[in-house]
C-alpha positions in Angstrom: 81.7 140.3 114.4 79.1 142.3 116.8 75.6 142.0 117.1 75.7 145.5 119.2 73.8 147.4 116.6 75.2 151.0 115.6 74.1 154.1 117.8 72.3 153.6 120.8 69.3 151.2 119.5 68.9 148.3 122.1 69.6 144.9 121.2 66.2 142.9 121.0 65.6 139.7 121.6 65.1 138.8 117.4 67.9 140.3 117.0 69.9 138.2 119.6 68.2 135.1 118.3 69.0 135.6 115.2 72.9 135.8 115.3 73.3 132.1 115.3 72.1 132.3 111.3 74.3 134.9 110.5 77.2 133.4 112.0 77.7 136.2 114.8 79.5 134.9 118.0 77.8 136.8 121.1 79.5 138.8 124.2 77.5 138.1 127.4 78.8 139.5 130.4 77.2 138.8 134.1 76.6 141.7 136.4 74.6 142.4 139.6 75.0 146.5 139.5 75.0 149.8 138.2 78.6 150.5 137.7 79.9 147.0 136.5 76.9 146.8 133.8 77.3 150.5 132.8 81.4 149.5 131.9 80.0 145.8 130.0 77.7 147.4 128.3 80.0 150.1 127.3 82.4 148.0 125.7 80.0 146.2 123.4 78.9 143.6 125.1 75.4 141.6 123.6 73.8 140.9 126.7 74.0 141.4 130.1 72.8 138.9 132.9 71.6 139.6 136.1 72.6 135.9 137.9 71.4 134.9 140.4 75.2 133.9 140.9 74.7 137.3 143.2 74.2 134.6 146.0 78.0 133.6 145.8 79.8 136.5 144.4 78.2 139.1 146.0 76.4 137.8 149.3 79.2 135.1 150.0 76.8 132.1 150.0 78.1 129.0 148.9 75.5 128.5 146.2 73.0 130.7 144.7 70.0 129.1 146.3 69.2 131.4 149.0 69.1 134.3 147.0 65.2 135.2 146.8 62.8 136.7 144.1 63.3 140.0 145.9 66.9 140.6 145.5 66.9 139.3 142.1 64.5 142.8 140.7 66.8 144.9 143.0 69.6 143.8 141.2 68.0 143.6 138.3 66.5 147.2 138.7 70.3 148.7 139.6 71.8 146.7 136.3 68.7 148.2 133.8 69.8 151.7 135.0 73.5 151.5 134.0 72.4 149.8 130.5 71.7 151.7 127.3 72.5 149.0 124.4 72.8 145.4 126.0 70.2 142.7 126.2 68.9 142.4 130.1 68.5 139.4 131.1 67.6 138.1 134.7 68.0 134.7 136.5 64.9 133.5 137.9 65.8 132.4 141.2 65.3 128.7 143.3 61.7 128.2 143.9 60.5 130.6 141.9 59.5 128.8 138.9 59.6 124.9 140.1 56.3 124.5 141.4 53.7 125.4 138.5 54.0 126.9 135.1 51.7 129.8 136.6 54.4 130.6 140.0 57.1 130.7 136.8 54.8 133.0 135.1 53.9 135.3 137.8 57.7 135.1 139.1 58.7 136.3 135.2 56.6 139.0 135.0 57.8 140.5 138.4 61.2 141.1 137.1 59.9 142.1 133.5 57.3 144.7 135.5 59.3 145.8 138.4 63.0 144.8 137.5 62.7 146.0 134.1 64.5 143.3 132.5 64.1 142.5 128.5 64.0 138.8 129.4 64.2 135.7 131.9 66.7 132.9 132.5 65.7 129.6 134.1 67.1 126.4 134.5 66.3 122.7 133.4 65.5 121.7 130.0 63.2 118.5 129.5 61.5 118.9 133.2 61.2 122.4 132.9 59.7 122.8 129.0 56.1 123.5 130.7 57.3 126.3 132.7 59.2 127.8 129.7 56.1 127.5 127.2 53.4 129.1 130.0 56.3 132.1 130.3 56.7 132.7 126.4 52.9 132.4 125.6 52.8 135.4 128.2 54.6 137.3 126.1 58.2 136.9 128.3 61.2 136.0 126.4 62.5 133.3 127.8 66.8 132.0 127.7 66.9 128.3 128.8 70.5 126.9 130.5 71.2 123.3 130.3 73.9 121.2 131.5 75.7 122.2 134.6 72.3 123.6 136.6 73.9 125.6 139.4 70.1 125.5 141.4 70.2 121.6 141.5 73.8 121.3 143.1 72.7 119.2 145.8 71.1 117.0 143.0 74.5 116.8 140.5 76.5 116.0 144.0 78.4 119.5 143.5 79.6 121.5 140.6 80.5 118.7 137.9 81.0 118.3 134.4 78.0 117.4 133.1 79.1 114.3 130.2 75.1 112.6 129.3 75.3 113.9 125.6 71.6 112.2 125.5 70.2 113.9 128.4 71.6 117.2 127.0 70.6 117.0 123.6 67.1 116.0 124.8 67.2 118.9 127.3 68.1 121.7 124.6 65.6 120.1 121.8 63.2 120.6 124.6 63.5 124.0 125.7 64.0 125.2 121.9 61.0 123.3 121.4 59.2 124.9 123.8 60.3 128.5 122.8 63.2 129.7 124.2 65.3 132.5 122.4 68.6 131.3 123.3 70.3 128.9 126.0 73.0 128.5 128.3 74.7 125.6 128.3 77.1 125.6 131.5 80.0 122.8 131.8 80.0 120.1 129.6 82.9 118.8 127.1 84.1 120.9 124.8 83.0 118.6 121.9 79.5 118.2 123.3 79.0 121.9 123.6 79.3 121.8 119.5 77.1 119.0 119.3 74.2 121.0 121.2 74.7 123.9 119.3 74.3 122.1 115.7 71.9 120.5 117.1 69.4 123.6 117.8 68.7 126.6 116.0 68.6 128.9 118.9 71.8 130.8 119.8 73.7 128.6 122.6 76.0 130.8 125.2 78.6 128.5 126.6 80.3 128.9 129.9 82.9 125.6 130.1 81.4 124.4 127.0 83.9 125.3 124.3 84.4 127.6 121.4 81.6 125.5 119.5 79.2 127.5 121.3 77.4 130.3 119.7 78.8 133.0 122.5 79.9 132.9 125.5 79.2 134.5 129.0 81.5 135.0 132.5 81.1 136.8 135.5 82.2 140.5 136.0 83.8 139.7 138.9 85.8 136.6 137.7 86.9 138.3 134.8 88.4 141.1 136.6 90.2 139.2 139.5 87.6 140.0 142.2 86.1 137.0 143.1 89.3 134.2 144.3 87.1 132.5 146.4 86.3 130.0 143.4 87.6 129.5 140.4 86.2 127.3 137.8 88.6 125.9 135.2 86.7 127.7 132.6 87.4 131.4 134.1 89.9 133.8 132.1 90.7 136.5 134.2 91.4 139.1 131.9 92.5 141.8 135.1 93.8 141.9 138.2 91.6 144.2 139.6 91.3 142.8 142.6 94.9 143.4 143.2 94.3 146.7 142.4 92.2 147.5 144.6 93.6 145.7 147.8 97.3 147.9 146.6 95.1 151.0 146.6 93.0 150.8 150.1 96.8 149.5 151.6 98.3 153.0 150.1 94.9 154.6 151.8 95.2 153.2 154.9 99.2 154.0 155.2 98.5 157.9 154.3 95.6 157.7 156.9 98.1 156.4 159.8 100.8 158.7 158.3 99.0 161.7 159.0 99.7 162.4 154.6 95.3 162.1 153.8 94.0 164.2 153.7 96.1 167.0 152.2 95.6 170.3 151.9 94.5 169.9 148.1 91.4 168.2 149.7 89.8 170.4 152.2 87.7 173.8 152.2 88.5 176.7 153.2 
């Protein structure tokens, strides 16, 4: 079952939340541009994130912390235009949001106002409920991500399983609490993942948290085969696109040397 509404009416945010209480499972896709969020939201997809992932799958940083407040709306901006029916949602990126409830406010609004996203993502849950609260009493919907927090990977000691089922209950109470529309809750046992979920009345969207999970998000990119630089366990590639791709440049490049590109069905006259 969809939650992608019939014709071209935007999914909202109410309507998002409220798929957990009519048993919907939700699509989320991640994306960082125009043509990949114009082909997810195409086929259906609930949601589309703007990640700040973009660090690592499109910059080729090791982690997503370098990736600034900047290149988050321009992203965010290039997604919003290939979108007609998806949910946008955008990844507040590190130090954005950390230092006061009022930076997290300011730093949501920018990609609401000039990104022209639907909604923010931020990470943390019990630490972090302050910063989530100031945002949604601005009027800025708000999607909370527990667990596996990519930002504090120096923190965790790398990207682990997260197993505290205390911690992350407390942490997803918490940021339902304090009135997020939805959360991501990113690497943690399978069984766990379906604890958090029954635990909260907000929509969860696992990635490596199981089926128990109230939808379920991947990147673009790992989903098609074009990002083999690292692979989490959780990943389905469902293409070899990548492949694809490197067969068809290799054919270009032969024709090229070959003197065969261009033919004669390819110039003016």
């Amino acid at each position: 079952m969809s939650t992608v509404p019939a014709g071209d009416r935007p999914v909202t945010v109410p309507e998002f939340r409220s798929a957990k209480a009519r048993g919907a499972k939700l699509a989320v896709v991640t994306a960082y541009d125009y043509t990949s969020a114009r082909l997810t939201d195409e086929a259906g997809c609930d949601a589309v994130l703007v990640g700040d992932s973009v660090g690592m799958v499109v910059q080729g940083h090791p982690t997503s912390l370098p990736v600034t407040l900047g290149e988050m709306i321009y992203h965010t901006r290039c997604v919003v235009r290939g979108v007609r029916r998806a949910l946008v949602v955008a990844d507040l990126p590190f130090l954005t949001y950390q230092v006061s409830p009022r930076q997290a406010v300011r730093s949501a609004g920018r990609l609401l106002k000039e990104g022209g996203a639907a909604a923010v993502k931020l990470e943390g849950g019990r630490r972090m409920a302050r910063a989530i609260r100031a945002v949604v009493d601005a009027g800025i919907p708000v999607m909370g991500h527990v667990g596996l927090t990519p930002q504090s990977v120096h923190l965790l000691g790398g990207f682990k399983v997260q197993r505290d089922e205390a911690e992350l209950q407390a942490d997803a109470k918490a940021v339902e609490e304090a009135g997020a529309f939805a959360v991501v809750v990113e690497s943690v046992p399978a069984e766990l993942g379906a604890k958090v979920t029954a635990a909260v009345g907000i929509p969860t969207v696992g990635i490596g948290a199981g089926p128990g999970c109230d939808g379920q998000v991947l990147v673009f990119h790992d989903m098609m085969g074009l990002f083999p630089d690292f692979r989490p366990k959780f990943v389905k590639r469902y293409a070899d696109a990548g492949g694809l791709m490197r067969s068809a440049v290799e054919a270009y490049c032969r024709e090229v040397r070959a003197g065969t590109f261009p033919g004669p069905e390819h110039g003016f006259r």
